[in-house]
C-alpha positions as a Markdown table, in Angstrom:
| # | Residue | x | y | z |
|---|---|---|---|---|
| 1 | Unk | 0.0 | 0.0 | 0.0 |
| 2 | Unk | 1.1 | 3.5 | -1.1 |
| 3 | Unk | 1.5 | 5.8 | 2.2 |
| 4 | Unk | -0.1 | 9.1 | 1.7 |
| 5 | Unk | 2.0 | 12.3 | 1.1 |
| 6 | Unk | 0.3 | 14.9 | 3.8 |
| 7 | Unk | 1.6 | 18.4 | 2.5 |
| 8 | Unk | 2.4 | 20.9 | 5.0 |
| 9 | Unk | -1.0 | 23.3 | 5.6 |
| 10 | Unk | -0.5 | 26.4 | 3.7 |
| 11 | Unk | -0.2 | 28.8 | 6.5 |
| 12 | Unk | 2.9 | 26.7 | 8.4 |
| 13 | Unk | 4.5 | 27.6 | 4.7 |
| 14 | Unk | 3.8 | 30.7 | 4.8 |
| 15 | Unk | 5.3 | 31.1 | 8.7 |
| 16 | Unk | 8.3 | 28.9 | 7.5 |
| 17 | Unk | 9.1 | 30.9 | 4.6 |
| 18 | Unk | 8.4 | 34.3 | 6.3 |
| 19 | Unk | 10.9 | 32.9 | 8.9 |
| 20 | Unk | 13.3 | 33.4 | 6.9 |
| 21 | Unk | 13.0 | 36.7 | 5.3 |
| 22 | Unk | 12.2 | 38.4 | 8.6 |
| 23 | Unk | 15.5 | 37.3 | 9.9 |
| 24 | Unk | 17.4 | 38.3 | 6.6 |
| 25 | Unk | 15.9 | 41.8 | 6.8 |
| 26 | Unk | 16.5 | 42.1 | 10.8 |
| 27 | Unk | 20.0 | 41.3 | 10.4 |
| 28 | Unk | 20.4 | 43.2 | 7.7 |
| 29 | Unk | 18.8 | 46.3 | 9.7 |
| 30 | Unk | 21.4 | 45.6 | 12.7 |
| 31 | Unk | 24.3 | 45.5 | 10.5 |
| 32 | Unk | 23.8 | 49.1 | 9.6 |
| 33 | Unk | 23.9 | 50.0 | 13.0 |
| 34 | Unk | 26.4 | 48.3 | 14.7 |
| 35 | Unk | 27.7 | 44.6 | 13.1 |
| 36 | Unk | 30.1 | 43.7 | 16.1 |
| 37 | Unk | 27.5 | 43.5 | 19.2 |
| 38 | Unk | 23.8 | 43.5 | 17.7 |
| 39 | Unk | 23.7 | 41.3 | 14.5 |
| 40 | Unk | 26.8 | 38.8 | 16.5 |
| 41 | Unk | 23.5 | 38.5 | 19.3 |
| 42 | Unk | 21.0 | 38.4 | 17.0 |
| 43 | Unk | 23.0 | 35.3 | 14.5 |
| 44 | Unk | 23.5 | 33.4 | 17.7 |
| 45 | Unk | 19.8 | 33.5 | 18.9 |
| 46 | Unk | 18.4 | 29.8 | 18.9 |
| 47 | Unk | 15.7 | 29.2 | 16.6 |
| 48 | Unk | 12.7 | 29.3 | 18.6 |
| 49 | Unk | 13.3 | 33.3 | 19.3 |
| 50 | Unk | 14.0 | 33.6 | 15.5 |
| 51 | Unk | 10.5 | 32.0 | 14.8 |
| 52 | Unk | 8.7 | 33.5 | 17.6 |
| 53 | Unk | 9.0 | 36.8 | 15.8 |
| 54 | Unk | 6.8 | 35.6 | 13.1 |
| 55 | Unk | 3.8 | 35.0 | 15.4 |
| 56 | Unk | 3.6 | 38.5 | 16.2 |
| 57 | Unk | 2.5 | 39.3 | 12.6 |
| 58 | Unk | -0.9 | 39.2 | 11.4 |
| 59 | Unk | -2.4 | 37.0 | 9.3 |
| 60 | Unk | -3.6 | 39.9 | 6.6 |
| 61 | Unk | -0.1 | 41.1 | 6.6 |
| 62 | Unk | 0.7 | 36.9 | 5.7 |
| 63 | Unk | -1.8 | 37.0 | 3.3 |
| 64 | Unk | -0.4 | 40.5 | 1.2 |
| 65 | Unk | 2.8 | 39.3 | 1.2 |
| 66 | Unk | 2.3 | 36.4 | -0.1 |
| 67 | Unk | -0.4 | 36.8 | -2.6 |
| 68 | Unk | 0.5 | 40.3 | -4.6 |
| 69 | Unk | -2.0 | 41.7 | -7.0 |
């Protein structure tokens, strides 16, 4: 029997993916201010405080950046 491929649900995606780009443009932020102390703290935060900054963004916000007119 064939095991069924369960896709992630949309949203998780969209958290994962937004993970990601929130970081790159924080970092990238802190480095114009001060590269030695800030973005050094900020590259050696564990994941979970990485990812916990994505909860704090709505869900429309989700929604326009993901799906552009």
């Amino acid at each position: 029997m064939a095991v069924p491929v369960v896709p992630l649900p949309l949203p998780l995606t969209k958290l994962m993916y937004l993970n990601v780009v929130v970081v790159a443009l924080i970092k990238k932020i802190l480095l114009i201010f001060s590269p030695d102390t800030v973005a050094g703290l900020l590259w050696e935060a564990p994941i979970k405080v990485k990812f916990s900054l994505v909860i704090l963004i709505p869900e429309p916000l989700l929604l326009k950046v993901f799906e552009p007119n």
